[in-house]
N, C-alpha and C positions, 0 to 999 in steps of 0.2 A: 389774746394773741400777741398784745404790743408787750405785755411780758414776759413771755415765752421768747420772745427777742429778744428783752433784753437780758436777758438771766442767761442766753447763749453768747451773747457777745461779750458776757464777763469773764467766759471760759479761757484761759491763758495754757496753750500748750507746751509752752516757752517753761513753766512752770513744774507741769506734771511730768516734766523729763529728769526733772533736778534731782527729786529724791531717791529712786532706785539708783542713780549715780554713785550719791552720797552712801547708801546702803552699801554697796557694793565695796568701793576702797574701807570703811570699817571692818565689812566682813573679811578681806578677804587675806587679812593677817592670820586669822582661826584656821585658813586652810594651809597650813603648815607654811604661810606667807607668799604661796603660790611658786614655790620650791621648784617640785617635782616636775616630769614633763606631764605626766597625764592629768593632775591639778591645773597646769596653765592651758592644755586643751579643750578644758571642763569651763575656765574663763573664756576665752576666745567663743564656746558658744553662747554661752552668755551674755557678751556684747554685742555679738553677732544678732542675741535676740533683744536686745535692748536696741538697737539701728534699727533695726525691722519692727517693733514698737513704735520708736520714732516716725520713719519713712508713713506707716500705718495712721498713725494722728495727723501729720505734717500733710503728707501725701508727695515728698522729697526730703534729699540729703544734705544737710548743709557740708562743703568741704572746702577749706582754707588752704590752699597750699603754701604754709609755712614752713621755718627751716626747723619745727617741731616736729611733723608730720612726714618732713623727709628724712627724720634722724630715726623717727622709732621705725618706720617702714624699710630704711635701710639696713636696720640691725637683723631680722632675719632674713632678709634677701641675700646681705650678705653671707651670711650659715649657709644656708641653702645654696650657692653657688662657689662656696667655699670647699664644696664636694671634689669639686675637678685637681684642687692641689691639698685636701686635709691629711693629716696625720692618716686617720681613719675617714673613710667615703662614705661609710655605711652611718655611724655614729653624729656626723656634723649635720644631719636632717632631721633629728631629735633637736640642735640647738637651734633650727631654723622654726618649727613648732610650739619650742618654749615660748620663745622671742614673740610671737605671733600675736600674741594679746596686745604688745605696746600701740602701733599701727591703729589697730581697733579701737582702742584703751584713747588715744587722739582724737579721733575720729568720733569715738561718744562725746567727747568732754568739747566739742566745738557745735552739738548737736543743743549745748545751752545757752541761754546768753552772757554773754563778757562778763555783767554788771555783777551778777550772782555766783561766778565762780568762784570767785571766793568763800563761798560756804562749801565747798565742794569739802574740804576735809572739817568741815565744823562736829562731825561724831567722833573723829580718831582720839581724843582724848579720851569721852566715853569709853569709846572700843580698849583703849590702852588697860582703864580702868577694871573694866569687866572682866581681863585678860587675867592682870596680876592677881585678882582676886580667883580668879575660877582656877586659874595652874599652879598655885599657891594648896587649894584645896586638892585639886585633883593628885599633885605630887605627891600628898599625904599617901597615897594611898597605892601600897606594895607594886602590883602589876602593870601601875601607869608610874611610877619614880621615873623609870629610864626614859621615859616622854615628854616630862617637865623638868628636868632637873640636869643637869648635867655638872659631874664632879661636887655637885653640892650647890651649883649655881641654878637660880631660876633660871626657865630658859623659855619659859610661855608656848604658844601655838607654835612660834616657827622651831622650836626645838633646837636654837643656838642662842644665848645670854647675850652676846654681844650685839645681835640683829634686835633682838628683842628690850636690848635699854635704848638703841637708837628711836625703836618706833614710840617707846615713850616718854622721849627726850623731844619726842616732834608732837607729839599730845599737849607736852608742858606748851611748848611754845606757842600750839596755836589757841591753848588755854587764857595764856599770858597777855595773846593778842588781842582779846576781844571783851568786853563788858567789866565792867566793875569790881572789886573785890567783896566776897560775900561767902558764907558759911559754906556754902555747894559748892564754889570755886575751890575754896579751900580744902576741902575733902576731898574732892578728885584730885587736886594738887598733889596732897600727902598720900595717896594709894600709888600717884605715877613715880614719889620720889622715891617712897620703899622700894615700889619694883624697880627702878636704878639698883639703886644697892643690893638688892639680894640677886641680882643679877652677877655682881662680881665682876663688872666690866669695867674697867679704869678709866678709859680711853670714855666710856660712856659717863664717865662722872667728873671725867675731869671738863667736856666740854658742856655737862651739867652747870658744873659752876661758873665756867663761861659766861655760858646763858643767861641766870641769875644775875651777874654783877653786869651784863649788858641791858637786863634790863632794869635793874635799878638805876645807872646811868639815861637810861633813855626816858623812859617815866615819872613822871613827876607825882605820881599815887604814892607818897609814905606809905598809906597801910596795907598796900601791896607789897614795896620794898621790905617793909616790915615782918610781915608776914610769911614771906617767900624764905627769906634769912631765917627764921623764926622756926618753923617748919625744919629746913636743913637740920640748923642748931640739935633739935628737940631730936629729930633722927639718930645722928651722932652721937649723941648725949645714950638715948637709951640701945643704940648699939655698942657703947663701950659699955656700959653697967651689962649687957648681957654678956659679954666676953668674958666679964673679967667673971660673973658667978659661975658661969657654966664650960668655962675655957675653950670649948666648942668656937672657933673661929670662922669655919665653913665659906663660904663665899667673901665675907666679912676680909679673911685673914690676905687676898690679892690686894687690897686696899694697901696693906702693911710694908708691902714690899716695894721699892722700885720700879717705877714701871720700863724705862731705860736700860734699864741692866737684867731685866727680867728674862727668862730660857722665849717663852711667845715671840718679846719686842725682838730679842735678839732674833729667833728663828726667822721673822718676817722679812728681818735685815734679806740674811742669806738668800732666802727666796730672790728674793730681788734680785740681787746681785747675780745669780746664776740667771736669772730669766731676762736680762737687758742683752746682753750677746745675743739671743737666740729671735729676739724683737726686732734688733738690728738687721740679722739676717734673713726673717721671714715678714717683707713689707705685708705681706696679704695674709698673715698668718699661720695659725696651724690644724683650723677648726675646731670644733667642739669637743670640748674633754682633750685635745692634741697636747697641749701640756701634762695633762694627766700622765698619757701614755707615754709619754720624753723624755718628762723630770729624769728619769735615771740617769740617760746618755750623758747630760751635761749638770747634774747637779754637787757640789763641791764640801756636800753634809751629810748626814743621816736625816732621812726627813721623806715622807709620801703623802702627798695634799691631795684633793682633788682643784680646789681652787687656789691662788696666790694670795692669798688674802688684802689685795688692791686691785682695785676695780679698772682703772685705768690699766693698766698693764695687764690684767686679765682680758680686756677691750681687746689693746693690741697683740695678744700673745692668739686671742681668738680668731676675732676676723680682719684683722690689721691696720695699718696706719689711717686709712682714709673713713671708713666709719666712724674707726674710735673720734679721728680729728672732727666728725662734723658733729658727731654725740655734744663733744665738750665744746662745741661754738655755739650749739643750741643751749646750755645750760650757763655756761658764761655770760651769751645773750638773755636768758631769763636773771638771775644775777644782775645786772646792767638796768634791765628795763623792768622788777619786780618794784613790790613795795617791798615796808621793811618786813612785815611777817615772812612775803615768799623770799623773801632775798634770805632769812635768816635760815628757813627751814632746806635751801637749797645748800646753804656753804655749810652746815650741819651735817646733813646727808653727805655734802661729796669728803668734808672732812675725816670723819669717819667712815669714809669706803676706802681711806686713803690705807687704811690698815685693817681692811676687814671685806666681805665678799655682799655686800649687803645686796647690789643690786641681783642679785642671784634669784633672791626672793622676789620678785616682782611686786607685792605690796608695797615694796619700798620704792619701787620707777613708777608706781599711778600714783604715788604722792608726790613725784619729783614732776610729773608731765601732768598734775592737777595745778600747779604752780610757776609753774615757768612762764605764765602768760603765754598763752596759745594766739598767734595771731589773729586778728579780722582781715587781714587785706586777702586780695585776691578769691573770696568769695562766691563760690557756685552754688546755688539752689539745683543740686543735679536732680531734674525728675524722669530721668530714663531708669525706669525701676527693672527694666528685663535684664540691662547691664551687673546693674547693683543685685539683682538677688542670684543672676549667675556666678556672678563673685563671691555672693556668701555660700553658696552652694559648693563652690570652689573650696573655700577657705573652711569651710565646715564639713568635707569629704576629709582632707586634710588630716583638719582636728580630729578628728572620730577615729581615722585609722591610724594614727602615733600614739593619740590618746589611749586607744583599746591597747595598744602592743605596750606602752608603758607600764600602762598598769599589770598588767599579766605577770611583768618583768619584776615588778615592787607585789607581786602577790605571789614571789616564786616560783610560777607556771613558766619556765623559760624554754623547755621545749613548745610549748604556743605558741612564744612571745618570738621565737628564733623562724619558728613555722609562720607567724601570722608576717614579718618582716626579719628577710634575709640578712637583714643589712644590720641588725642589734648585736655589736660586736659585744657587749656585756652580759649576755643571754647565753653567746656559744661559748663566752668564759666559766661563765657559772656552768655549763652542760661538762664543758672540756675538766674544768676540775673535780665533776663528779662522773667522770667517765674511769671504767674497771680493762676493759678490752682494750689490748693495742690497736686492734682494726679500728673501731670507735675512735680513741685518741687523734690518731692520727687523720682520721676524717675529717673528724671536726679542726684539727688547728689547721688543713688544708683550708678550711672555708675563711677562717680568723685572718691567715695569712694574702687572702685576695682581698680582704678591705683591708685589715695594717699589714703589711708585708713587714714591718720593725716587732710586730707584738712579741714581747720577750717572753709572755704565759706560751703561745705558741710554739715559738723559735724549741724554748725547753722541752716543752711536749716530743715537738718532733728529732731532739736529742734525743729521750727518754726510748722513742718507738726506734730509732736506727739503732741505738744499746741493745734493746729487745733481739733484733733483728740480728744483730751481730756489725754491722755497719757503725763499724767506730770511726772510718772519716768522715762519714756525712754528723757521724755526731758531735766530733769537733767542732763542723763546722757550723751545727746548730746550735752549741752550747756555746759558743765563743760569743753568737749573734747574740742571744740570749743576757752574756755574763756581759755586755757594754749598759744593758739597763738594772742589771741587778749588782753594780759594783761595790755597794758597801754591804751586800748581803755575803756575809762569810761563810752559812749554808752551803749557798750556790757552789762557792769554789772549792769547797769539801766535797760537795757532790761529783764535781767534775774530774777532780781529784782523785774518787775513787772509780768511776766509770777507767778513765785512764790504766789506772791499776788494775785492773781485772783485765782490758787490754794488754798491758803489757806483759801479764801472767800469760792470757792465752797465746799470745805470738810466739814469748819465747819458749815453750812449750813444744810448741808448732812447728820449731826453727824457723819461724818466718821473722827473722832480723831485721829487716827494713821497717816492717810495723810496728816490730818492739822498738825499734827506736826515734821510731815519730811521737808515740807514745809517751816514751822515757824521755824527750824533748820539751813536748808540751807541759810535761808534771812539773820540770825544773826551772820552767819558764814563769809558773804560779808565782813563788813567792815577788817573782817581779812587776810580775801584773798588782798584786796589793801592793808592793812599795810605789807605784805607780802614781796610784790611787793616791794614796796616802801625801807622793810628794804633791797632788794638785788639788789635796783639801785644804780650805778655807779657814785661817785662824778662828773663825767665828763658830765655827763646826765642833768646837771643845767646849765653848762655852752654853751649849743651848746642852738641853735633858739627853738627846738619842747620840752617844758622841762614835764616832767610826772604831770597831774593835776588829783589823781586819790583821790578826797575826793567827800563823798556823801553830795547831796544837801540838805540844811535842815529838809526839808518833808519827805524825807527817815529815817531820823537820826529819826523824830516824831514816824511815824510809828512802826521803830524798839524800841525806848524807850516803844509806849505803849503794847509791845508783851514780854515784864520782867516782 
């Protein structure tokens, strides 16, 4: 009996909570880095069921109220009540969804002890490992290319190169950070530094090399420094012998060029530049995707992103200034009070978000809020468990029904996905551009236009249906709404262009002369509207790949000459 005592008092549950943690952030880069909205709803139960695990052993919760825990909880609170002023009302309750796992994603990672969190990312180099070698293989093979590869660059689970040399630029490091130098080290080393490079991320190798010479400064292990050099070298080496036999440059050939003056660095410039006005004037944002659906109104290039590719200003352009601000107090404060691995894998991450969308993927924020040092103060043992499983109850109603409508939406079911939630303004997109019937058309951008009343797909729609109709002033005045987001689309004002002209045919026809000459007004008013444009494009806007070709084709120009 007295051993059976003791053999339970060995039992450490502090312990058995650690590694499905661990498990979890390696995994959960394979799930396209937890991207998608219904991938991050599929986490959020997950953790959901890992608390209730916990609570189950423990028999409570542990909660810290740090400015950790108020930062990732405030990120989709803020989405979610971003509803009342969003771009789109319907759409900002998906970024409120996404967001949801961080909160949780806290709220695990305090459920271990202090002393041990530090192994909390001890697999992601594994995982890194596992990665370049399995989408290296999988690329090979025709029907899965376009999954792993993108333009010829690796691009691993999350299906972007750039995300995907960060997460194994954070492998190296927490590599780097722990144990001895030895033949395993060294092989997982050289598999994470190939995926660098065949990733074709600059940005991911220039702060590669960073790394490297920081920590041959920092460490005093020669045959680590050695090594680590050694390895790059031996890379380099046989990536120029294979260029020069096979000329085949592929991912390889972005190395070669500039990164500075490169069509990307420069487009990222412009981004910017057009999306600081618009940060200024919306403290509280524009909600989820609200840039997406705007870029047009004020943008000074050719260029349609979903994200800005800077995480900060994607912060503020989303849910605005006071989030984003306590976002980067909490990670400043991790910064400040980390060791040197978290402090390194922090200013890594945020450096490279500085020109890229990383936190988007969410494996990339559970490595950022595995490290930040999560507080101990202010510590509750909550064991009101009716509370707590009414809130996962809550929070996993939630998840289940965004979850289900997302996916539907990524599985093409968009009359389900429009039916199962009214509110998927990207669902009645996808319906409205595969709609035949003007009654149809016109319905649906009715519904597009009560959550975005600016949607320019809509606005056009309901041009297209008053043309049908015969109603060329409401189509004015829907193409006009229309042509403020599609201004470097020269389509667009051909389109307009000719709707006008078949107007002005019928009027004067008709002898209804006022019409024909609202008509003949508008058409002669085009080539101003592009000069327009044009005088409030951006030097930088010639310099990147997609450059502004907004002049009219001869036969317009005829037209308009014989209407003087």
């Amino acid at each position: 009996m007295s051993k059976k005592i003791i053999r339970n008092s060995n039992k450490n549950p502090e312990k058995s909570v650690l590694k499905p943690l661990k498990i979890f952030i390696a995994a959960s880069p394979f799930l396209i880095g937890v991207y998608y909205e219904w991938i991050s709803c599929l986490a959020s139960m997950f953790l959901l069921g890992y608390l209730l695990y916990c609570l189950k052993i423990r028999g409570k919760i542990r909660v810290s109220w740090s400015i950790s825990l108020f930062a990732a909880a405030l990120i989709p609170v803020a989405y979610g009540i971003s509803a009342f002023w969003a771009v789109d009302s319907g759409m900002t309750l998906f970024g409120m969804a996404k967001f949801l796992p961080l909160p949780l994603f806290v709220l695990a990672v305090q459920q271990t002890k202090k002393e041990e969190r530090g192994a909390l990312t001890d697999y992601v180099p594994v995982s890194g490992s596992i990665m370049v070698i399995l989408s290296w293989i999988l690329g090979l093979i025709p029907v899965l290319k376009t999954y792993f590869r993108v333009n010829g660059r690796l691009a691993g689970f999350f299906q972007y190169p750039n995300t995907f040399a960060l997460y194994l630029l954070v492998g190296i490091i927490i590599l780097l950070s722990k144990g001895r130098w030895n033949k395993v080290k060294a092989l997982n080393l050289l598999i994470l530094f190939t995926g660098i490079l065949l990733t074709g991320s600059r940005t991911g190798f220039i702060l590669l090399a960073a790394t490297i010479l920081w920590f041959c400064f920092l460490i005093r292990e020669k045959k680590a420094c050695l090594g680590m050099l050694g390895i790059l070298a031996l890379l380099m080496a046989m990536t120029g012998i294979y260029v020069l036999i096979s000329g085949n440059t592929g991912a390889i050939g972005r190395y070669l060029t500039a990164p500075f003056s490169s069509s990307t660095f420069l487009g990222r410039i412009l981004y910017y530049k057009d999306a600081l006005p618009v940060i200024l004037r919306h403290p509280f944002g524009l909600g989820y995707m609200g840039y997406y659906f705007t870029q047009g109104a004020f943008q000074t290039g050719v260029y349609s992103v979903v994200n800005i590719h800077n995480e900060l200003l994607q912060f503020l352009l989303d849910i605005g200034w006071i989030p984003t601000g306590i976002l980067a107090w909490a990670l400043i404060k991790g910064i400040i009070s980390g060791k040197t691995k978290e402090r390194l894998i922090i200013i890594v991450i945020l450096l490279h978000s500085m020109l890229d969308f990383n936190l988007q993927f969410l494996s990339i924020f559970f490595i950022l809020f595995s490290v930040i040092g999560i507080s101990e103060k202010n510590v509750k043992e909550n064991a009101k468990k009716g509370v707590l499983v009414a809130g996962m109850v809550l929070i996993s109603g939630v998840s289940l029904y965004f979850g289900l409508d997302s996916a539907l939406y990524y599985l093409k079911q968009y009359s389900a996905s429009a039916a199962l939630y009214p509110g998927n303004t990207n669902a009645w997109m996808r319906l409205l551009g595969n709609a035949e019937e003007v009654e149809e058309m016109d319905e649906i951008a009715e519904k597009i236009l009560v959550l975005n009343p600016d949607n320019p797909l809509a606005n056009n729609a309901k041009a297209r249906v008053s043309y049908a109709n015969g109603d060329f002033g409401n189509m004015i005045k829907y193409k006009e709404l229309s042509l403020r987001y599609y201004r470097y689309d020269l389509e667009e004002y051909l389109d307009y262009f000719n709707m006008l002209y078949v107007g002005y045919q019928l009027y004067t026809e008709n002898n209804d002369l006022n019409s024909a000459e609202v008509c003949r007004e508008r058409m002669i008013e085009i080539p101003d509207m592009l000069q327009n444009v044009l005088d409030k494009t951006d030097p930088l806007a010639y310099r990147i790949q997609d450059k502004p070709e907004l002049e009219l084709p001869e036969e317009y120009e005829q037209i308009l000459r014989s209407m003087k």
